[in-house]
Biotite code that builds the C-alpha atoms (Angstrom):
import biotite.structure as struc

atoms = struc.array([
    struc.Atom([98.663, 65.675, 111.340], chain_id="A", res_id=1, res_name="UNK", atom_name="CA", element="C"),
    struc.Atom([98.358, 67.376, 114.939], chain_id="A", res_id=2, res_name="UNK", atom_name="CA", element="C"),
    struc.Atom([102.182, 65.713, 115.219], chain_id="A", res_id=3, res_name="UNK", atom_name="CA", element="C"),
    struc.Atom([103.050, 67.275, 112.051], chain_id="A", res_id=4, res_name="UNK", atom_name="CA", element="C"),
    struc.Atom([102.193, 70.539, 112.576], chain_id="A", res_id=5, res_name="UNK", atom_name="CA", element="C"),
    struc.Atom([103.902, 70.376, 116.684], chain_id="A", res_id=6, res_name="UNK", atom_name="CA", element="C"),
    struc.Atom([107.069, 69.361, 114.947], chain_id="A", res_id=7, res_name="UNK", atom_name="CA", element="C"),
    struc.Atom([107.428, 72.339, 112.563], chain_id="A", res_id=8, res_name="UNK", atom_name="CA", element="C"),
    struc.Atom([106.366, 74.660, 115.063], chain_id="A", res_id=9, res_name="UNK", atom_name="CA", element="C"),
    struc.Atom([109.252, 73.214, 117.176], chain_id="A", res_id=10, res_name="UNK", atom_name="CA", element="C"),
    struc.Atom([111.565, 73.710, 114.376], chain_id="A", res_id=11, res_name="UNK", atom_name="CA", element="C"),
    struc.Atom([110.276, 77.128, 113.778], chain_id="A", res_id=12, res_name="UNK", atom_name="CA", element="C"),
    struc.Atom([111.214, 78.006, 117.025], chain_id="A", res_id=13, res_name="UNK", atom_name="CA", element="C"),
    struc.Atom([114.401, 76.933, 117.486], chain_id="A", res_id=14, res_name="UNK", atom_name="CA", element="C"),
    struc.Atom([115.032, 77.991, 114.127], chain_id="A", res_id=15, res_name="UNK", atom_name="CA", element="C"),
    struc.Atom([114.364, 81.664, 115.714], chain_id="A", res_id=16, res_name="UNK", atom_name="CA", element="C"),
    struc.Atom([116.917, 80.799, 118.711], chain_id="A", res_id=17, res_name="UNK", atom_name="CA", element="C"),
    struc.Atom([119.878, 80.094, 116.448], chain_id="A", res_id=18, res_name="UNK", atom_name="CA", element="C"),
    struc.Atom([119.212, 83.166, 113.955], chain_id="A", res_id=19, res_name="UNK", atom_name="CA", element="C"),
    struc.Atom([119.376, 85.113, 117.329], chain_id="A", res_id=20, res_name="UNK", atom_name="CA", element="C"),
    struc.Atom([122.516, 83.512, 118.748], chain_id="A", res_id=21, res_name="UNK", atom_name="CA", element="C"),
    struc.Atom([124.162, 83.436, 115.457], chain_id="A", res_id=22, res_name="UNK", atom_name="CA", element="C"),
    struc.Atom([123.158, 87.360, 115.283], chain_id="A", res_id=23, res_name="UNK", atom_name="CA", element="C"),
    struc.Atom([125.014, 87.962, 118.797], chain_id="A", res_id=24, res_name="UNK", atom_name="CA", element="C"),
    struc.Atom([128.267, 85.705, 117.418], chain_id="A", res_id=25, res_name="UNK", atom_name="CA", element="C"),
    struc.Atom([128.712, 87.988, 114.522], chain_id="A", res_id=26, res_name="UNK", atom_name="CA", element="C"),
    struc.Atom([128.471, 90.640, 116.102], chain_id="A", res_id=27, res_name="UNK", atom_name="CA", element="C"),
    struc.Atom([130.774, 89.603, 119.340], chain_id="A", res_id=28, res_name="UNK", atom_name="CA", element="C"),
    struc.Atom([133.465, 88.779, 116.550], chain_id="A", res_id=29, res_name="UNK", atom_name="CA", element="C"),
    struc.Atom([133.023, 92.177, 114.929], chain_id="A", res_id=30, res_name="UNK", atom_name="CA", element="C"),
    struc.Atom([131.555, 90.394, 111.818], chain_id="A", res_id=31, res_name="UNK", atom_name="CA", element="C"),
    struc.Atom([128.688, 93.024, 111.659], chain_id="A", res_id=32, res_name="UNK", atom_name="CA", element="C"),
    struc.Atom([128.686, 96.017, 113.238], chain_id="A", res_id=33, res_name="UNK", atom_name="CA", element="C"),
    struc.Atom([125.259, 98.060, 114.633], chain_id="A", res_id=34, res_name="UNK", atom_name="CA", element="C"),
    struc.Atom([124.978, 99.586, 111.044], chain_id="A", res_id=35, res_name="UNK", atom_name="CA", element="C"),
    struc.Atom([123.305, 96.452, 109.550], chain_id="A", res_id=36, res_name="UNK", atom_name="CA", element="C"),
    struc.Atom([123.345, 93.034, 108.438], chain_id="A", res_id=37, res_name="UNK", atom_name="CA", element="C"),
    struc.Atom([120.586, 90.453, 108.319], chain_id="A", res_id=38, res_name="UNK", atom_name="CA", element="C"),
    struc.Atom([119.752, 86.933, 108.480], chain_id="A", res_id=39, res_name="UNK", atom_name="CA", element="C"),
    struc.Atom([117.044, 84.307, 107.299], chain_id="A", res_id=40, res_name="UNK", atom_name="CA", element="C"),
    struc.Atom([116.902, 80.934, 108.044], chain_id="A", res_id=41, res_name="UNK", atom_name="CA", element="C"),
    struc.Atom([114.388, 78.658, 105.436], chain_id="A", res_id=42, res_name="UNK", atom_name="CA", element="C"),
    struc.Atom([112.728, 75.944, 107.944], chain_id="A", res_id=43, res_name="UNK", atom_name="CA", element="C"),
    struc.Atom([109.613, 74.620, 105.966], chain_id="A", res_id=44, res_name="UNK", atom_name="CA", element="C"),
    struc.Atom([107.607, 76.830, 103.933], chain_id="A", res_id=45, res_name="UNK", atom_name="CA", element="C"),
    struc.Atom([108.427, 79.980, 106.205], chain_id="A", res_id=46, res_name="UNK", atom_name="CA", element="C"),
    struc.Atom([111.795, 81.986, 106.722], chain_id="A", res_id=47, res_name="UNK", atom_name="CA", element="C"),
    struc.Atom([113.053, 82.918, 109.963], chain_id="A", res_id=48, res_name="UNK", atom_name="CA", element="C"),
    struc.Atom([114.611, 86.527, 109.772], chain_id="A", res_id=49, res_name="UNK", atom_name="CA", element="C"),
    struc.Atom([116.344, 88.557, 111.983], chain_id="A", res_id=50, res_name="UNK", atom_name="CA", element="C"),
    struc.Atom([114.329, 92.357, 112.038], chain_id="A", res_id=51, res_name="UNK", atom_name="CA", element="C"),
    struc.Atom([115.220, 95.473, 110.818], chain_id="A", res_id=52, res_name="UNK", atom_name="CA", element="C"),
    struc.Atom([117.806, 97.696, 112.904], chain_id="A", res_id=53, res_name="UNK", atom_name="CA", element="C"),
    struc.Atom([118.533, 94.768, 114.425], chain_id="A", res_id=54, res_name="UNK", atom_name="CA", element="C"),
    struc.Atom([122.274, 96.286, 114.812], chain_id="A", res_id=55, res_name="UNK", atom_name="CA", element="C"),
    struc.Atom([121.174, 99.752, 116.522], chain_id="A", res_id=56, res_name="UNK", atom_name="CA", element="C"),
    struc.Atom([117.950, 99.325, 118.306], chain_id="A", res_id=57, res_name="UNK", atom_name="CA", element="C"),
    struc.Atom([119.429, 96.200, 119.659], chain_id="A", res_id=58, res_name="UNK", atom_name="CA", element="C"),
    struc.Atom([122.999, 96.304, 119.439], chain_id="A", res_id=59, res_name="UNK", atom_name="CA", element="C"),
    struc.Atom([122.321, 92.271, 117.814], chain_id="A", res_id=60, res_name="UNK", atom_name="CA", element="C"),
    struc.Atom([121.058, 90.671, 121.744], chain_id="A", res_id=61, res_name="UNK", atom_name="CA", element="C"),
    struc.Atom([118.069, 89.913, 120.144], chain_id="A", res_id=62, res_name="UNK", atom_name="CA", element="C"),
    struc.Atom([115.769, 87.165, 121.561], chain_id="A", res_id=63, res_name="UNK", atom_name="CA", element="C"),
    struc.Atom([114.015, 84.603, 119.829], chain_id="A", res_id=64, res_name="UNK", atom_name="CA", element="C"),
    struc.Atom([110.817, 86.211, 120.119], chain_id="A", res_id=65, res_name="UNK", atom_name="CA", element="C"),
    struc.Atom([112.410, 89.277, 118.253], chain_id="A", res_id=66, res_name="UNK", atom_name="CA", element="C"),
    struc.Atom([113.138, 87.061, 115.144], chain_id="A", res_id=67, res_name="UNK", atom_name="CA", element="C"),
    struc.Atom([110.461, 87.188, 112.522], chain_id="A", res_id=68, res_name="UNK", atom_name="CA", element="C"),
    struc.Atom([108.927, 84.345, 111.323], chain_id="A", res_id=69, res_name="UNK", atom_name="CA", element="C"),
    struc.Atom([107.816, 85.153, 107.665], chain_id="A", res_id=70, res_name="UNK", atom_name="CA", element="C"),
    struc.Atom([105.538, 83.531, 104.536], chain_id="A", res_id=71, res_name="UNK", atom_name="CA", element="C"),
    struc.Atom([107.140, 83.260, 101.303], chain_id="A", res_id=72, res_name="UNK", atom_name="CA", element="C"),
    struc.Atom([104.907, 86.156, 100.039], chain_id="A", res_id=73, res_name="UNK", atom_name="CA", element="C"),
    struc.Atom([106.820, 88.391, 102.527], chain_id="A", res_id=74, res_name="UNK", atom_name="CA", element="C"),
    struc.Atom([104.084, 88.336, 105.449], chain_id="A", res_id=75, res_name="UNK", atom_name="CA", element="C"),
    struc.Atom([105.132, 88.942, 108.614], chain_id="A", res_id=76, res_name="UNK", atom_name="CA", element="C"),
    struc.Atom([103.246, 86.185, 110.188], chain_id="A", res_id=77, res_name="UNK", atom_name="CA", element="C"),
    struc.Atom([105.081, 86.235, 114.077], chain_id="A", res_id=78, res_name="UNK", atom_name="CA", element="C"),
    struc.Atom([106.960, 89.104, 115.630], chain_id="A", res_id=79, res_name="UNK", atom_name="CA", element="C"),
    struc.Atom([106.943, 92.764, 116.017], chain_id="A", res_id=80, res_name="UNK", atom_name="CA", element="C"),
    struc.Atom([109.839, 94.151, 114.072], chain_id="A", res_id=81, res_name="UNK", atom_name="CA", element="C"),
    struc.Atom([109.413, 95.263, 110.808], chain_id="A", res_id=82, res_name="UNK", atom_name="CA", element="C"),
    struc.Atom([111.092, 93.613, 107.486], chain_id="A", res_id=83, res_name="UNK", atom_name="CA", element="C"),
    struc.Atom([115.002, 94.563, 106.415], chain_id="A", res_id=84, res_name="UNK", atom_name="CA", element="C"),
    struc.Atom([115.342, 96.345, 103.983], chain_id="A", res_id=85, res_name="UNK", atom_name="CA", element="C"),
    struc.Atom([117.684, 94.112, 101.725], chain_id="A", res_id=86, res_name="UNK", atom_name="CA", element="C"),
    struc.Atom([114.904, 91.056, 102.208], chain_id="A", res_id=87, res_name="UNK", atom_name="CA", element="C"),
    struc.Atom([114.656, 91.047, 98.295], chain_id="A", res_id=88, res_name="UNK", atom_name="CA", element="C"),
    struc.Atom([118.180, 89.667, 98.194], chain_id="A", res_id=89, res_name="UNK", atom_name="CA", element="C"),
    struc.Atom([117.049, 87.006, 101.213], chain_id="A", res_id=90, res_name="UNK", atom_name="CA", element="C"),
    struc.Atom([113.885, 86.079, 98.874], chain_id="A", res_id=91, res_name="UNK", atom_name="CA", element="C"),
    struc.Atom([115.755, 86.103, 95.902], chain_id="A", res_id=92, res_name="UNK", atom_name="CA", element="C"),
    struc.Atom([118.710, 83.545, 97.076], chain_id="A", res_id=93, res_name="UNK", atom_name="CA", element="C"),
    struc.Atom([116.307, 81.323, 99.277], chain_id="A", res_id=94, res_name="UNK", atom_name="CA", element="C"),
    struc.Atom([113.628, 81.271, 95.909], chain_id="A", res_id=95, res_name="UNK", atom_name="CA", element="C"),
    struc.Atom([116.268, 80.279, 93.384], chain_id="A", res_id=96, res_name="UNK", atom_name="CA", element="C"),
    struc.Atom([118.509, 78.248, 95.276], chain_id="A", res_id=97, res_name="UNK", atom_name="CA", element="C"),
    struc.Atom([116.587, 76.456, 97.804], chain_id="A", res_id=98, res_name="UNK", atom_name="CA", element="C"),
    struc.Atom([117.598, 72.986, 96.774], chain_id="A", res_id=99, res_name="UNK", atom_name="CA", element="C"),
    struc.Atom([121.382, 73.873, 97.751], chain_id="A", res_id=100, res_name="UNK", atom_name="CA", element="C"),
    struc.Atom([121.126, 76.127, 101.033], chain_id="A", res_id=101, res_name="UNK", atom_name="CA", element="C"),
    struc.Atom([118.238, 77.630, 103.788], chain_id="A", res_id=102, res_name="UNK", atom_name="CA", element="C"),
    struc.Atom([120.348, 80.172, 105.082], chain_id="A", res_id=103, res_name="UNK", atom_name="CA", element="C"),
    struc.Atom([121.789, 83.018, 104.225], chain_id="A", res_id=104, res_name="UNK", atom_name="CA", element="C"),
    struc.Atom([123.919, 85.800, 106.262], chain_id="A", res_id=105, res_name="UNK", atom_name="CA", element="C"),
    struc.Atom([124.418, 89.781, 104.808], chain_id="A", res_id=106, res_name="UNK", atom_name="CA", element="C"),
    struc.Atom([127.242, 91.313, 107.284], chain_id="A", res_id=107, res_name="UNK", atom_name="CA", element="C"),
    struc.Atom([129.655, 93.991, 107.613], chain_id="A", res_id=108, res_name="UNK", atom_name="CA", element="C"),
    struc.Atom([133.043, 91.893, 108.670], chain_id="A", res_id=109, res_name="UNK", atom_name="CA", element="C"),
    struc.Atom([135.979, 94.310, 109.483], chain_id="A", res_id=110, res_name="UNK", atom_name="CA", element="C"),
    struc.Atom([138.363, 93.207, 106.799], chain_id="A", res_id=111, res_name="UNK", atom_name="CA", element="C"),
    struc.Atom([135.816, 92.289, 103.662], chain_id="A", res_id=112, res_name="UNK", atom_name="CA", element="C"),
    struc.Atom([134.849, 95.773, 104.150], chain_id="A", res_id=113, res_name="UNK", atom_name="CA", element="C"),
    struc.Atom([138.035, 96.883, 102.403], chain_id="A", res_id=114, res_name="UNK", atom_name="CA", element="C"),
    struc.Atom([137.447, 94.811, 99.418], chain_id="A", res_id=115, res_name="UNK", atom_name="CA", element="C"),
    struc.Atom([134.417, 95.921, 99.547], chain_id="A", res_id=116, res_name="UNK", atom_name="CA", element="C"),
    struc.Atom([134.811, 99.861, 99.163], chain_id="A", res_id=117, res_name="UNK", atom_name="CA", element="C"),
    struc.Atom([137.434, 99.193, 97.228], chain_id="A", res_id=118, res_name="UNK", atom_name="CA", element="C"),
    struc.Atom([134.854, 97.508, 94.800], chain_id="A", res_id=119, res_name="UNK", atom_name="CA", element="C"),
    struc.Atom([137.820, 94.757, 94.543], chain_id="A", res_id=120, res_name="UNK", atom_name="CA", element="C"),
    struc.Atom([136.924, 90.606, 94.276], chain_id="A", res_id=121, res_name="UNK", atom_name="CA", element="C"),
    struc.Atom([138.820, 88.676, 96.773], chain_id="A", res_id=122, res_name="UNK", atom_name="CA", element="C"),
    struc.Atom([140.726, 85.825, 95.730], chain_id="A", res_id=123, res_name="UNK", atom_name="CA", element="C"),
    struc.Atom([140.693, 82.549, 98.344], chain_id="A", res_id=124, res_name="UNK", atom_name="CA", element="C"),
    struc.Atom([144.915, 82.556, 99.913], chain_id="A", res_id=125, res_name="UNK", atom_name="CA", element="C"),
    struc.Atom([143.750, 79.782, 102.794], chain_id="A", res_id=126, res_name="UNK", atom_name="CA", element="C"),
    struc.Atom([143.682, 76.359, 102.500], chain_id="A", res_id=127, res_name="UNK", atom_name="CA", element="C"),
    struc.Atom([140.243, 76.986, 104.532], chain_id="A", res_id=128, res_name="UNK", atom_name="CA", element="C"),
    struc.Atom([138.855, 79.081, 101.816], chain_id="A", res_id=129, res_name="UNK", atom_name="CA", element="C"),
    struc.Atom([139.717, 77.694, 98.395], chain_id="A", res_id=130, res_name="UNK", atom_name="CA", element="C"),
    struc.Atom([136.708, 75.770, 98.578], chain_id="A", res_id=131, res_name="UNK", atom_name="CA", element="C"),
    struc.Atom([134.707, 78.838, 98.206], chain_id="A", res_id=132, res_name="UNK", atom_name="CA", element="C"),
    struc.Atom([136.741, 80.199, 95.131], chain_id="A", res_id=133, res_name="UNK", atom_name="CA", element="C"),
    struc.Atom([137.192, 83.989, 94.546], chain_id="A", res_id=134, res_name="UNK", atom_name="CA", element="C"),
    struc.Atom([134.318, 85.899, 96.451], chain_id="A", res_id=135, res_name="UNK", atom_name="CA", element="C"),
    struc.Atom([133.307, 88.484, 93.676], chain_id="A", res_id=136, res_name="UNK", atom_name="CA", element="C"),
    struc.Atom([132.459, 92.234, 93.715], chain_id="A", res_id=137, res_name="UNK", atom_name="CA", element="C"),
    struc.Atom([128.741, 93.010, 92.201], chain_id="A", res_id=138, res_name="UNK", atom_name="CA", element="C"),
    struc.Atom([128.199, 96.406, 90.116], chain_id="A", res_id=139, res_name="UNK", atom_name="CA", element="C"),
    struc.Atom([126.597, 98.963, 92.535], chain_id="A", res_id=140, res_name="UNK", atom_name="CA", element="C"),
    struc.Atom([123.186, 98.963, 93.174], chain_id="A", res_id=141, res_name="UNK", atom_name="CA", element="C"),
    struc.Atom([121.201, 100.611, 96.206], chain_id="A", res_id=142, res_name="UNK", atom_name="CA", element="C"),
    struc.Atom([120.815, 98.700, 99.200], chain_id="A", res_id=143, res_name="UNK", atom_name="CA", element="C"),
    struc.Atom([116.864, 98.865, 99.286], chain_id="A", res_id=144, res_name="UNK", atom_name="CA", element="C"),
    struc.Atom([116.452, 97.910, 95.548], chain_id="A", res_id=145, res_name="UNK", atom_name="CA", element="C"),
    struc.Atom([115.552, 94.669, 93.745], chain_id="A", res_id=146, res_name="UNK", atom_name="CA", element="C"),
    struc.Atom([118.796, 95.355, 91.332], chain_id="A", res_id=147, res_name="UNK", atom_name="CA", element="C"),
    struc.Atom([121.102, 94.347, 94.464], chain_id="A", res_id=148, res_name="UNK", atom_name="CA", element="C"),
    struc.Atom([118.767, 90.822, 94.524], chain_id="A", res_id=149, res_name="UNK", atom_name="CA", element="C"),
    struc.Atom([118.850, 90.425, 90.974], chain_id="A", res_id=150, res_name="UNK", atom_name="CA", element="C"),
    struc.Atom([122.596, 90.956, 91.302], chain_id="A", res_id=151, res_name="UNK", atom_name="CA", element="C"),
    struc.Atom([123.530, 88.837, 93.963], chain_id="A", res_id=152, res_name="UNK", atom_name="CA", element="C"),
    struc.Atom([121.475, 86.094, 92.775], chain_id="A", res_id=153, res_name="UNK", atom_name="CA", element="C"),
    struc.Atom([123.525, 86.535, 89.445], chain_id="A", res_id=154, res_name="UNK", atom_name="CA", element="C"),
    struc.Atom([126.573, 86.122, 90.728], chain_id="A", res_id=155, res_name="UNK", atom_name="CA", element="C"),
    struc.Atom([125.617, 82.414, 92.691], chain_id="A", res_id=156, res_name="UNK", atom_name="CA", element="C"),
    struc.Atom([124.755, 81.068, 89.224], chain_id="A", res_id=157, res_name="UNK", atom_name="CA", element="C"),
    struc.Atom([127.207, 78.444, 88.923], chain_id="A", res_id=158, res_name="UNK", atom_name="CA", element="C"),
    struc.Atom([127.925, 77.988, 92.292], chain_id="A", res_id=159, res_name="UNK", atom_name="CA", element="C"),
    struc.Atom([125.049, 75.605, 93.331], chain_id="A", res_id=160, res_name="UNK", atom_name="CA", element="C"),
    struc.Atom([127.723, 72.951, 94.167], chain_id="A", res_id=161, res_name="UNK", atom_name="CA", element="C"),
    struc.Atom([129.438, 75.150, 96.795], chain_id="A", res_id=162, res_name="UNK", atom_name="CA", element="C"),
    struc.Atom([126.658, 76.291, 98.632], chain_id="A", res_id=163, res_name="UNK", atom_name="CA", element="C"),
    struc.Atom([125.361, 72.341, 98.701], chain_id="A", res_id=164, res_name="UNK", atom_name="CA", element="C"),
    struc.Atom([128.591, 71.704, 100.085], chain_id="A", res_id=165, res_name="UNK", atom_name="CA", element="C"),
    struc.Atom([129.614, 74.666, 102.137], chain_id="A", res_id=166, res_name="UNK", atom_name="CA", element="C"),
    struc.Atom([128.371, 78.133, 101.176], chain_id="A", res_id=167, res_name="UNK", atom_name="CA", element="C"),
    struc.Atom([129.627, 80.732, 98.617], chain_id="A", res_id=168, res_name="UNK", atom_name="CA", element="C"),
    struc.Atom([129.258, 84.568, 98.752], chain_id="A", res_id=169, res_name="UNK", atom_name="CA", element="C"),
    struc.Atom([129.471, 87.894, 97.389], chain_id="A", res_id=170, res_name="UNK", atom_name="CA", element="C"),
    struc.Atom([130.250, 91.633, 97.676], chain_id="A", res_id=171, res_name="UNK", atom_name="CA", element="C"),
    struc.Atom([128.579, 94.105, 97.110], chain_id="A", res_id=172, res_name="UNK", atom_name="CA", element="C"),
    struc.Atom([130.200, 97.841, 96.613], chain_id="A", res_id=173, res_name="UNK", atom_name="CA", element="C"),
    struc.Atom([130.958, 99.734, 99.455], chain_id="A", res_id=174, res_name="UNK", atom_name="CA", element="C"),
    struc.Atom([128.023, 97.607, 101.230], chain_id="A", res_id=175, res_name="UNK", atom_name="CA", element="C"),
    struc.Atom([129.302, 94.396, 102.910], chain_id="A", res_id=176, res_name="UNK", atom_name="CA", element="C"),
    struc.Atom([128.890, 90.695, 102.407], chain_id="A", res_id=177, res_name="UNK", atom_name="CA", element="C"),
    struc.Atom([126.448, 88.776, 101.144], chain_id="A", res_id=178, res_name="UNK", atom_name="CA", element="C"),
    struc.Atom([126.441, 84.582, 101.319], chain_id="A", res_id=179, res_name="UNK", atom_name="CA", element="C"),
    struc.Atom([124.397, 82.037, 101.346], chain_id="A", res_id=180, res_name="UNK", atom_name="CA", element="C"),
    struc.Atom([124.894, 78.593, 102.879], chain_id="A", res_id=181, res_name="UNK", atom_name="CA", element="C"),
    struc.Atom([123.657, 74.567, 102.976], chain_id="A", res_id=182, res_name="UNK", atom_name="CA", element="C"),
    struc.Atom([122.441, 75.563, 107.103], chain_id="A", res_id=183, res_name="UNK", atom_name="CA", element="C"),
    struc.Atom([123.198, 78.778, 109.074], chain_id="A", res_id=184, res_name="UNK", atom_name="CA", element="C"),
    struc.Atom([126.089, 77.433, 110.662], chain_id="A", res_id=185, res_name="UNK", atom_name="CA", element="C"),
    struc.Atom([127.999, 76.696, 107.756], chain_id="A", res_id=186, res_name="UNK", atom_name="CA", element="C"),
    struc.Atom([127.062, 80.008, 106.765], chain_id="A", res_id=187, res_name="UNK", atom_name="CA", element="C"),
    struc.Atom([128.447, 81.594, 109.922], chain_id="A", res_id=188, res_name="UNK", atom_name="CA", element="C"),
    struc.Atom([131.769, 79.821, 109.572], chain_id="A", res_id=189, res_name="UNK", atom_name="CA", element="C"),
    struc.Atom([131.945, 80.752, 105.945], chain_id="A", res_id=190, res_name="UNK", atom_name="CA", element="C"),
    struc.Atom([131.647, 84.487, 106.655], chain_id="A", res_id=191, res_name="UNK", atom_name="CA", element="C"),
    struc.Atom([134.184, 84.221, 109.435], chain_id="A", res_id=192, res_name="UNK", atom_name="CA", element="C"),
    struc.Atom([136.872, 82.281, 107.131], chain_id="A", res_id=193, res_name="UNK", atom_name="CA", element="C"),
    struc.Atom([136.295, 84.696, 104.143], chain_id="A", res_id=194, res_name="UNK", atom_name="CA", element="C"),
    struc.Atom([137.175, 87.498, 106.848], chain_id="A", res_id=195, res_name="UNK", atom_name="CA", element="C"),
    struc.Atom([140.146, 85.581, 108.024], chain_id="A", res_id=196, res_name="UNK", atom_name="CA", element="C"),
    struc.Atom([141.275, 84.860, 104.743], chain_id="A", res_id=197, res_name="UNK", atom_name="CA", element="C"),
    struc.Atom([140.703, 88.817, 103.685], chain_id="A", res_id=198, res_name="UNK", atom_name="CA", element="C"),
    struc.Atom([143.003, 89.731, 106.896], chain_id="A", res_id=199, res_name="UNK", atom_name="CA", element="C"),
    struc.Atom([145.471, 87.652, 105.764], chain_id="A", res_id=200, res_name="UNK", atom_name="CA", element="C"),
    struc.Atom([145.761, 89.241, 102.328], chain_id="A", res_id=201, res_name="UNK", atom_name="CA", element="C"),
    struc.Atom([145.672, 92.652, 103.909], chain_id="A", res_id=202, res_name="UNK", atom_name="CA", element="C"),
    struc.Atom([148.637, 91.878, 106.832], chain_id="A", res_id=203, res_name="UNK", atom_name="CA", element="C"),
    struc.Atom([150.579, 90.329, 103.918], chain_id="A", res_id=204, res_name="UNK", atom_name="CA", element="C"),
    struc.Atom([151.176, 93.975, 102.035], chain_id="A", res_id=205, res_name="UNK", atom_name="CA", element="C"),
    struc.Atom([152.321, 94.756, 105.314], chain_id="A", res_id=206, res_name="UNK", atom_name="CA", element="C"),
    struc.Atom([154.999, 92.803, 104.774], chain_id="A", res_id=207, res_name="UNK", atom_name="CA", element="C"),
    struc.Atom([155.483, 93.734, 101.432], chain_id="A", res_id=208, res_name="UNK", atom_name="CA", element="C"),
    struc.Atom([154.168, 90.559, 100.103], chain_id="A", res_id=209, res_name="UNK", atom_name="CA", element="C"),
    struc.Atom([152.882, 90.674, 96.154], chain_id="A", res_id=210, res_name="UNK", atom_name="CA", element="C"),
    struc.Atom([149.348, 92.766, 96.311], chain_id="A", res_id=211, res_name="UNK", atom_name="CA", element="C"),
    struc.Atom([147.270, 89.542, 95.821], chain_id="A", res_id=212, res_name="UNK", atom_name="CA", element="C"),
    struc.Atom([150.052, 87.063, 96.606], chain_id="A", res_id=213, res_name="UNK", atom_name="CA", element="C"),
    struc.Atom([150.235, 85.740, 93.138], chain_id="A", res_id=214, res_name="UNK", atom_name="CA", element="C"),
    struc.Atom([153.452, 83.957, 93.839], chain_id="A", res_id=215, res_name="UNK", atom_name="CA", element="C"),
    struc.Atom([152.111, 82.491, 97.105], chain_id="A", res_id=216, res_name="UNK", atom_name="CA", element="C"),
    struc.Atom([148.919, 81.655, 95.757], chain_id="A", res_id=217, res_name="UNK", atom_name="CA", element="C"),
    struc.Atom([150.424, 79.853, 92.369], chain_id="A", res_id=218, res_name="UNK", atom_name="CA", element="C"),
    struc.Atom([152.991, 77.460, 94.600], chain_id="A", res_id=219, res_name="UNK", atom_name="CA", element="C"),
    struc.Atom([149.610, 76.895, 97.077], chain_id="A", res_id=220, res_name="UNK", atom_name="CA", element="C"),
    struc.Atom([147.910, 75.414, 93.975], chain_id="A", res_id=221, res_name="UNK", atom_name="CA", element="C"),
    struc.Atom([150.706, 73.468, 92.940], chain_id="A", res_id=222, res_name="UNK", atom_name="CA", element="C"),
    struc.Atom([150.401, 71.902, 96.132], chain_id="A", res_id=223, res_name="UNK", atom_name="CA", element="C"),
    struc.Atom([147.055, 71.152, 96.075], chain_id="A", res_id=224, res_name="UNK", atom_name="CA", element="C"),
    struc.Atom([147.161, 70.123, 92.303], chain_id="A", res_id=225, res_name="UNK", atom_name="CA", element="C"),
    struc.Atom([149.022, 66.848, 94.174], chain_id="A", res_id=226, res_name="UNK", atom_name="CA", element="C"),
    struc.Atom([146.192, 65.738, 96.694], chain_id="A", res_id=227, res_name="UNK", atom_name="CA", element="C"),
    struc.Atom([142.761, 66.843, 94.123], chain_id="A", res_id=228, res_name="UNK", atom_name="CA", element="C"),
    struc.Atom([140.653, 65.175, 96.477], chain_id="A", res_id=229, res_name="UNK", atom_name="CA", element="C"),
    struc.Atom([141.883, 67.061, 99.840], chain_id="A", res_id=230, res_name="UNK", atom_name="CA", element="C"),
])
């Protein structure tokens, strides 16, 4: 039992390490922005989260011992900062969805952000995003609320198999980014790919491409209707 209860305090704490250095990697690839995002990370029956104004009292160097380690009921049970105020939409994914994922990632990436204010979905144009299918656009609802939970949750319905495999997100209305994914990395590489793939769609009306590549995207799945399994 003693052994037991060493290792998932071990895991607990470097659970609180990587939710700080995957904090400092979003934000060191502009993929949130001192305004906001948040993080939790499931490791046994507690959540490691990254604290409120994480993004401007910290500018995202936090340390491990600034990640909060929090009960399922919402109890802060190590650290000082307080809890985000979008943690119903971390409870809500990581309560109804915790056979597929532990971690989920809210951000503000640079390009999303347009499809986001422009309360538009975001169709996949990458080979390295296709797997995620289109990233959809929630109806509005106020950051702090249980709506935007109820919401987001909503919209993963479905998608169990992606986050098992990968991770799958959504946007919310001139917010940001919300995803949830099988471990935090995976997470972290989703959010970057969805950004890559929403640059992509934005550079290619610069060159006066179709506005959401239809004819680019319908020879891409011809493509890939010849290797199913790639």
């Amino acid at each position: 039992m003693q052994q037991s209860k060493k290792t998932l305090t071990d895991e607990v704490e470097a659970g609180r390490e990587l939710v700080a250095r995957i904090g400092r990697f979003l934000f060191d690839r502009h993929l949130t922005d001192t305004g906001g995002g948040n993080i939790s990370l499931r490791v046994g029956d507690v959540f490691c989260m990254s604290p409120t104004l994480a993004g401007q009292s910290k500018q995202w160097q936090l340390t491990p011992e600034d990640v909060l380690v929090v009960s399922e009921r919402g109890e802060i049970l190590q650290g000082d900062g307080g809890l985000t105020r979008e943690s119903a939409v971390h409870f809500g994914l990581q309560s109804n969805f915790s056979e597929y994922g532990t971690a989920v990632i809210h951000a503000h990436p640079r390009n999303l952000l347009v499809f986001a204010c422009a309360n538009m979905s975001m169709p996949p144009v990458m080979e390295a995003t296709r797997k995620f299918g289109c990233t959809p656009v929630i109806e509005y609802a106020p950051a702090h609320s249980p709506k935007l939970g109820e919401r987001i949750v909503a919209t993963m319905r479905g998608r169990e198999a992606m986050i098992a495999k990968h991770a799958a997100g959504a946007l919310a209305p001139w917010h940001g980014l919300f995803l949830m994914g099988k471990n935090l990395p995976a997470a972290l590489d989703a959010v970057e790919r969805l950004d890559t793939n929403a640059y992509m769609l934005l550079m290619a009306e610069r060159l006066g491409a179709s506005p959401l590549l239809r004819d680019e995207r319908a020879a891409m799945e011809q493509a890939i209707a010849r290797f199913p399994d790639g």
